[in-house]
C-alpha positions as CSV (number, residue, x, y, z in Angstrom):
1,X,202.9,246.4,133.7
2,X,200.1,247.7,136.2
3,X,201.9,246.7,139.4
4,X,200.7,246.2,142.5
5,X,197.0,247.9,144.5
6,X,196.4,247.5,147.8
7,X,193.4,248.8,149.3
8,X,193.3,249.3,152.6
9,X,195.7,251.4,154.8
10,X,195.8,250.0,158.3
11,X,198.5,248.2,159.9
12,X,198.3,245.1,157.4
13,X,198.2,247.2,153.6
14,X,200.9,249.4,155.2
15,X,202.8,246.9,156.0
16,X,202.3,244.8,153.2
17,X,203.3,248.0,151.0
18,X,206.4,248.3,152.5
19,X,207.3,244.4,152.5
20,X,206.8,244.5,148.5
21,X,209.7,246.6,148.4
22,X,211.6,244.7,151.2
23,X,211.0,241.7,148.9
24,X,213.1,243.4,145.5
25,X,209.3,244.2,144.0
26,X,210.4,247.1,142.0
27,X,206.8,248.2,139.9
28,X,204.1,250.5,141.0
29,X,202.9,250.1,144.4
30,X,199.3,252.0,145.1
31,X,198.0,252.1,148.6
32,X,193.9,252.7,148.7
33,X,192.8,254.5,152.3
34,X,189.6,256.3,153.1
35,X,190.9,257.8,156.4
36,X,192.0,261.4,156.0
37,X,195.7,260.4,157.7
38,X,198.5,258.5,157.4
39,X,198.4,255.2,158.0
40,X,198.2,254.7,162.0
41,X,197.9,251.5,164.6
42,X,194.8,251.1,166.3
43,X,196.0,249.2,169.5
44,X,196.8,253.2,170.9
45,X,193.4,254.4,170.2
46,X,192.2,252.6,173.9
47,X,195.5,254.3,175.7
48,X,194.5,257.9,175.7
49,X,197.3,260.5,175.9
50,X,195.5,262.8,178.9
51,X,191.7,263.9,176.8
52,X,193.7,263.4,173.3
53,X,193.5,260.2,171.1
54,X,196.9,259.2,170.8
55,X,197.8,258.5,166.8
56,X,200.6,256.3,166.2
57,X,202.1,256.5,162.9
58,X,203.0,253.7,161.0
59,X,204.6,255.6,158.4
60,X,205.4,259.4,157.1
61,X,205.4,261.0,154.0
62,X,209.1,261.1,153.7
63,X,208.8,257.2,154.0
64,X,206.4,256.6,151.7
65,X,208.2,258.8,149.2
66,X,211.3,257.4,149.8
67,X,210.2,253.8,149.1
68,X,208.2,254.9,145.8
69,X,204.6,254.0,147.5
70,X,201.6,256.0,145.9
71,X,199.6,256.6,148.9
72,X,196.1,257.6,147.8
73,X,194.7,259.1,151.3
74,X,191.2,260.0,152.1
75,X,189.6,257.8,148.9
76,X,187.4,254.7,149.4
77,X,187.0,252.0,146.8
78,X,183.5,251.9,145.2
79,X,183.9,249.0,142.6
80,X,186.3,245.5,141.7
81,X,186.6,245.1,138.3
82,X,188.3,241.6,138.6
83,X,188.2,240.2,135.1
84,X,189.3,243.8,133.3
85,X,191.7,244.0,136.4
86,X,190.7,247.3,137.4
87,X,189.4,248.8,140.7
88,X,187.0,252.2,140.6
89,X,187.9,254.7,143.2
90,X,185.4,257.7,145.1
91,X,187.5,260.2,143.6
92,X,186.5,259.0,140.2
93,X,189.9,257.5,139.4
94,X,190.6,254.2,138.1
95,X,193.5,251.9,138.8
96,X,194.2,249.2,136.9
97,X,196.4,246.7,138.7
98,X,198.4,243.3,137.6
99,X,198.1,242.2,141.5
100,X,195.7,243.0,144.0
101,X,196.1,243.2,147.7
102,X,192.5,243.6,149.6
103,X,193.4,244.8,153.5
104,X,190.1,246.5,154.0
105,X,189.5,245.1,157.8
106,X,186.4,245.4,159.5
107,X,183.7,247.6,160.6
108,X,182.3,247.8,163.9
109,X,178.8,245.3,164.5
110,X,175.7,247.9,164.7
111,X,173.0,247.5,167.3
112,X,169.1,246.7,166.0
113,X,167.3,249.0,168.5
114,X,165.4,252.2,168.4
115,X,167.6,254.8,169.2
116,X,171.1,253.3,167.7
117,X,172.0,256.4,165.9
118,X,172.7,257.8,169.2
119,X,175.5,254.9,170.0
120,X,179.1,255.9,169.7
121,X,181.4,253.4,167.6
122,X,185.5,252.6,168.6
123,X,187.2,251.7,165.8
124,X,189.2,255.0,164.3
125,X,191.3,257.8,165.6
126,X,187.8,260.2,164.5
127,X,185.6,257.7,166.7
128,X,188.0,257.8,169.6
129,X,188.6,261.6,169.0
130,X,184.7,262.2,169.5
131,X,184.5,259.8,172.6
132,X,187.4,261.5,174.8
133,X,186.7,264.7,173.8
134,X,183.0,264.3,175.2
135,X,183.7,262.7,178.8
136,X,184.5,265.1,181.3
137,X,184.4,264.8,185.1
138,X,181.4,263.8,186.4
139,X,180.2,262.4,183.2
140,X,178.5,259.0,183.1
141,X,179.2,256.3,180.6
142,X,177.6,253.2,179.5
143,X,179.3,250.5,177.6
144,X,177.5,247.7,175.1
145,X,179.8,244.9,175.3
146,X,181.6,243.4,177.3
147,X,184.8,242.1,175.2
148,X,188.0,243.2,174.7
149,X,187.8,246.9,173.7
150,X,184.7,247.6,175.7
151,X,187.0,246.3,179.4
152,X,189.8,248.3,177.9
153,X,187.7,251.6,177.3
154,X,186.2,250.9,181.3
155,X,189.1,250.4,182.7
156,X,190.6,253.6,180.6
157,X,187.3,256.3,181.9
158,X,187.6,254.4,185.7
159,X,191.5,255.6,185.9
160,X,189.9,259.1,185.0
161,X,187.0,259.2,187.8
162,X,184.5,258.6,185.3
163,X,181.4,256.6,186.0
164,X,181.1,253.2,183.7
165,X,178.3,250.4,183.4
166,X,179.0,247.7,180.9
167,X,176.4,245.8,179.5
168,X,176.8,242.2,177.9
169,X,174.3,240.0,176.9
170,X,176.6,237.0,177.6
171,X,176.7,235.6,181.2
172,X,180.1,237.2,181.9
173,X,182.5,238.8,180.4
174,X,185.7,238.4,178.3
175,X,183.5,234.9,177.4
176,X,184.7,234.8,174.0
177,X,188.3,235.5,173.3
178,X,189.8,235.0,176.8
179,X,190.3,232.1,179.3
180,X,187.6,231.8,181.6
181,X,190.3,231.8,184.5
182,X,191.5,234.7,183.5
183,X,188.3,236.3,182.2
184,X,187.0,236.0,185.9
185,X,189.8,237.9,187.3
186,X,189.7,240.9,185.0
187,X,185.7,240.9,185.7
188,X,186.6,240.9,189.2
189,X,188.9,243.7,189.0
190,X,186.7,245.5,187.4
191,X,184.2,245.4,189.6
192,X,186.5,246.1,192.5
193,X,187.0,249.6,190.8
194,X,183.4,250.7,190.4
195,X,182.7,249.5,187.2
196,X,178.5,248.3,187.2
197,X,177.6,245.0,185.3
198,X,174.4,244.2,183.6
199,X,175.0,240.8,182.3
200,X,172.6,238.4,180.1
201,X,170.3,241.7,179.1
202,X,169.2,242.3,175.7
203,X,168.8,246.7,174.4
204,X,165.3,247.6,174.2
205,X,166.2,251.3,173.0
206,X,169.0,253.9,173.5
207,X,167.8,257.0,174.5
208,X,169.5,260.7,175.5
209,X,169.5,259.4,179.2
210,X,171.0,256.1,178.4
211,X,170.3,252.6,177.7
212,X,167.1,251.4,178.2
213,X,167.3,247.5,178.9
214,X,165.0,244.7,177.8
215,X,162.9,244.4,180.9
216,X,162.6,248.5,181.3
217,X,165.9,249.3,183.3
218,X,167.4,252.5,182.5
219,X,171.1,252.4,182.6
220,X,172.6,256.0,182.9
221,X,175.1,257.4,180.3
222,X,176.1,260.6,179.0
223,X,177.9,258.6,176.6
224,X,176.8,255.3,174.9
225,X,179.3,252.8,173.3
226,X,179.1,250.4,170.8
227,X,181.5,247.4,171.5
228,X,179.7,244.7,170.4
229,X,182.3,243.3,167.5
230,X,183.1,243.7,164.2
231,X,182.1,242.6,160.8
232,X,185.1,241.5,157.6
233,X,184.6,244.5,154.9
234,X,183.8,241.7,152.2
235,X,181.6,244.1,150.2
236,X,184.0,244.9,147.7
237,X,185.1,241.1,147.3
238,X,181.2,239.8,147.1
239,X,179.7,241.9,144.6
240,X,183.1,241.4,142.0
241,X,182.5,237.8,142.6
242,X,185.2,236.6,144.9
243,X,184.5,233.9,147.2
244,X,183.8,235.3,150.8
245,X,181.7,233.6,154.5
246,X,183.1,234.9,157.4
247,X,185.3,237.4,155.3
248,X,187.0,237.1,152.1
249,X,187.9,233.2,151.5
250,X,191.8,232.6,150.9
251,X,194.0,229.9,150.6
252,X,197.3,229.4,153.2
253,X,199.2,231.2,150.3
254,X,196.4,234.1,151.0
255,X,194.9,234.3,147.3
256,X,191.2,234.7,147.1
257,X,189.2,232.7,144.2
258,X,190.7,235.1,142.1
259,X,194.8,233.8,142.1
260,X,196.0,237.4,141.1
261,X,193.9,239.1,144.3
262,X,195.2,238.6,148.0
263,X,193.5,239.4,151.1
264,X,194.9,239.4,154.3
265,X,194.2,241.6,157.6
266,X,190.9,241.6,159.6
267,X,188.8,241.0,156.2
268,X,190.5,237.7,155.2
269,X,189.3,233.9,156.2
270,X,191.9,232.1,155.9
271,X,192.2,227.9,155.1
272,X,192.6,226.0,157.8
273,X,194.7,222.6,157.3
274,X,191.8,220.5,158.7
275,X,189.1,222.5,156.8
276,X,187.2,225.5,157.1
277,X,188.6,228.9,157.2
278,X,189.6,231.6,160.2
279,X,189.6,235.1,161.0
280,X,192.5,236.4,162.7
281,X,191.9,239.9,164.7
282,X,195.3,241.0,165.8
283,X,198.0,243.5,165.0
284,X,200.7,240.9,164.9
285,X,198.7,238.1,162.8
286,X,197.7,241.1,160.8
287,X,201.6,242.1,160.7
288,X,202.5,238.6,159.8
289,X,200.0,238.5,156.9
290,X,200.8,241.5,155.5
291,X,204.3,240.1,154.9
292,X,203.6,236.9,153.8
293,X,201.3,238.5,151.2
294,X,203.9,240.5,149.6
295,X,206.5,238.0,149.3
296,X,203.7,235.9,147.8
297,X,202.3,238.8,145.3
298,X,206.0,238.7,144.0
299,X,206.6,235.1,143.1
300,X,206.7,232.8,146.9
301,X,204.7,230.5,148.4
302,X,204.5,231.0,152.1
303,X,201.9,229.7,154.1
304,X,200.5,231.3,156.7
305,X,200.8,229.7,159.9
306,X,201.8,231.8,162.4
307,X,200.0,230.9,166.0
308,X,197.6,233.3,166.7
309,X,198.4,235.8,169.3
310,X,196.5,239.1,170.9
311,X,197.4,241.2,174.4
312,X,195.3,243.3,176.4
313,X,196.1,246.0,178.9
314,X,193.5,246.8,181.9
315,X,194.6,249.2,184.9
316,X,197.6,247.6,186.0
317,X,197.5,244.4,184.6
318,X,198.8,242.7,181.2
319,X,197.0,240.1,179.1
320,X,198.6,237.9,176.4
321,X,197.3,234.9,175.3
322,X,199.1,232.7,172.1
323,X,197.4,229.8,170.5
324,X,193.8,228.8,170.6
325,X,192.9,227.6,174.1
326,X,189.9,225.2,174.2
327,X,188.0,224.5,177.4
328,X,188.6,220.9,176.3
329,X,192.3,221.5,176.8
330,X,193.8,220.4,179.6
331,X,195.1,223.3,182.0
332,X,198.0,223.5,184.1
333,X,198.6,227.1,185.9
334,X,202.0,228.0,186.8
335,X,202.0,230.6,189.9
336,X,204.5,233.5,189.5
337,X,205.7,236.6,191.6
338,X,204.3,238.7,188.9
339,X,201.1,237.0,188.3
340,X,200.1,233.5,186.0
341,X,200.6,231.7,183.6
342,X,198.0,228.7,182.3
343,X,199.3,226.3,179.8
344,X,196.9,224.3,177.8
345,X,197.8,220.9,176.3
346,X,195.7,218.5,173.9
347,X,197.4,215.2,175.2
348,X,200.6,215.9,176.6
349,X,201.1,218.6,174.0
350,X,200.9,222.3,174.7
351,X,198.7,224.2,171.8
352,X,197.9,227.6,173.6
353,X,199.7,229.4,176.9
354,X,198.4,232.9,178.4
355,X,199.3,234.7,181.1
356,X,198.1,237.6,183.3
357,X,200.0,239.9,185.3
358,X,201.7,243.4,186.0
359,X,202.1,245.9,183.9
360,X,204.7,243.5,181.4
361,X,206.5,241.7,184.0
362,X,205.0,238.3,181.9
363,X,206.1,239.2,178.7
364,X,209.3,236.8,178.5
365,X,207.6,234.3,180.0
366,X,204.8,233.9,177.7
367,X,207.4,234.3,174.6
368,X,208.8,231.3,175.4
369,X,205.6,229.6,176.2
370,X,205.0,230.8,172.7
371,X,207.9,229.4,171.4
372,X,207.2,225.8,172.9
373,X,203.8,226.0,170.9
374,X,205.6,226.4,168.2
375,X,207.5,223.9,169.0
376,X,204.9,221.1,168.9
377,X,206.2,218.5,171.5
378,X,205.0,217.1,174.4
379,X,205.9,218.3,177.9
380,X,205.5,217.2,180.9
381,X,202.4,218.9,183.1
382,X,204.3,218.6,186.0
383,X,207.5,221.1,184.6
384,X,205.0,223.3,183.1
385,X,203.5,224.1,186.6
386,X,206.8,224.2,188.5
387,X,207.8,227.7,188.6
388,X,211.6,226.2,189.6
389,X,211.3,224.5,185.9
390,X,213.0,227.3,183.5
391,X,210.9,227.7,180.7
392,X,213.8,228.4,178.5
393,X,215.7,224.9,179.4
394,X,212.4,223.5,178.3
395,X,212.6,224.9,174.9
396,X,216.1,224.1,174.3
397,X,215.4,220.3,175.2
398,X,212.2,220.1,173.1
399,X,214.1,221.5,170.1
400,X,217.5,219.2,170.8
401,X,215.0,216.8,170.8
């Protein structure tokens, strides 16, 4: 018997390597990763420790040992044999495998300008090692996009004194992954701390002085950043054949075309039970399919359908958001000491909740508006924006009833 290859050795192969064994799989187990470390989370990388990139370990040696994982580090996969069930590594080795796991992620989306080479990109511990090593005091830095990790990294250099314009080609902000009420307020924040906006303005070049912006506008910066998105690693998949779009295709169960290769992580679409297929880019949902691949690569049938879920810490405040708000939702906000809370319902049921707040103070709250999602009832607008209503007697009435 082969057993088991998983390429890939972020948070979901890791994870999935270890859940094989959780699950009683007792054959080979071969994790793939091209980084020259162990296997580390990425959420840390935007939460500097002083001028160091923190690295956050998922696992040690002694670990990996001890739970009889083959950890092949610093080696990329060139080649997916899937019908001779093989899969050709850089080193010049070749595994053969009876089940394979595909958790290669994503790679960060490349500008189309003169002068890109020069743009910095923040997606592993060597990017962010080069990026905080390089800003100093006094040092100026300009940041392409506007999303998640590019708000994170302003409002990371503006705690250290450090000039930051953000440029976005969107009309605000935070426009695609995060409510606009609570969009608007981080923008707001922002720019209460210094932080310069250039919104709806295409990149005509990036030069060593900075960005220069369709229209001729020079924005300063010692350092440029690329935060413009990613892009599934579905090369691999493509050229052995498998089904891939918007990352490698696979079923609720997480099989590609090919029944005896998975894919899970940031690289994997997955079936949607009212058609089409969905990335999920988080930690958790890549936690969650990690598992649920390994059970399945040893014999289950789980479905994934775990309700998507993603956080996001700027200066002092805290943003979760659970489900899949809609601006077609209806919202309700409930008002809290610590900050808010906006539940979204489609009828009288709630399908999404997020909240924003300090520091964690919101954490329990939007748990249990997590838990009434997955819940699937209907509530009554009026409780959910009554902050006398506990949340908690909610839940335990929806599921008595």
């Amino acid at each position: 018997m082969n057993g088991i290859v998983i390429i890939g050795a972020g948070e979901c192969g890791t994870r999935a390597a270890f859940a094989l064994r959780e699950a009683g799989y007792s054959g080979s187990v071969t994790l793939v990763g091209a980084e020259p470390h162990l296997p580390y989370e990425r959420p840390p990388l935007s939460k500097p420790m002083g001028e160091t990139a923190q690295m956050k370990l998922i696992c040690t040696l002694d670990s990996l040992a001890a739970a009889g994982i083959d950890y092949a580090k610093g080696v990329s996969a060139l080649k997916l044999d899937a019908d001779a069930g093989t899969v050709t590594l850089s080193d010049g080795g070749l595994l053969p495998y009876e089940k394979l796991l595909l958790a290669t992620g994503a790679r960060p989306r490349r500008l189309a300008c003169p002068g890109a080479e020069r743009v910095l990109d923040f997606r592993t511990h060597t990017d962010a090692e080069a990026i905080f090593a390089n800003v100093g005091s006094g040092a100026s830095v300009a940041i392409i996009g506007g999303g998640l990790i590019g708000m994170e990294l302003a409002a990371v250099f503006r705690g250290k004194g450090i000039a930051v314009s953000v440029i976005e080609a969107a009309p605000k902000p935070l426009g695609r992954a995060v409510p606009s009420r609570f969009a608007e307020k981080l923008h707001a924040r922002h720019a209460a701390e210094g932080v310069e906006f250039y919104l709806e303005r295409g990149i005509a070049e990036i030069t060593g002085d900075g960005v220069v912006l369709a229209g001729g506008d020079v924005v300063q910066g010692d350092l440029v950043i690329g935060a413009i998105g990613v892009i599934p690693e579905t090369a691999l998949a493509l050229d052995a054949g498998l089904a891939t779009g918007n990352g490698i295709l696979a079923d609720a169960c997480l099989r590609t075309s090919r029944p005896n290769i998975f894919a899970a992580g940031d690289c994997a679409a997955i079936a949607q039970p009212g058609g089409g297929h969905i990335r999920f880019e988080s930690w958790r949902n890549a936690r969650a399919q990690a598992e649920i691949a390994a059970r399945n690569m040893t014999g289950a049938q789980d479905a994934f359908a775990a309700i998507p879920w993603f956080w996001s810490d700027q200066y002092d405040l805290g943003l979760q958001v659970a489900g899949l708000p809609h601006p077609a939702h209806r919202s309700v906000v409930r008002t809290l000491p610590e900050g808010e809370l906006e539940f979204y319902l489609d009828g009288d049921r709630l399908v999404a909740a997020a909240a924003l707040g300090l520091g964690n103070g919101l954490a329990k709250e939007i748990k249990l508006a997590e838990m009434l999602v997955a819940a699937g009832v209907d509530l009554d607008p009026a409780a959910l924006a009554d902050p006398r209503v506990n949340l908690k007697a909610l839940l335990k009435s929806a599921r008595a009833a």
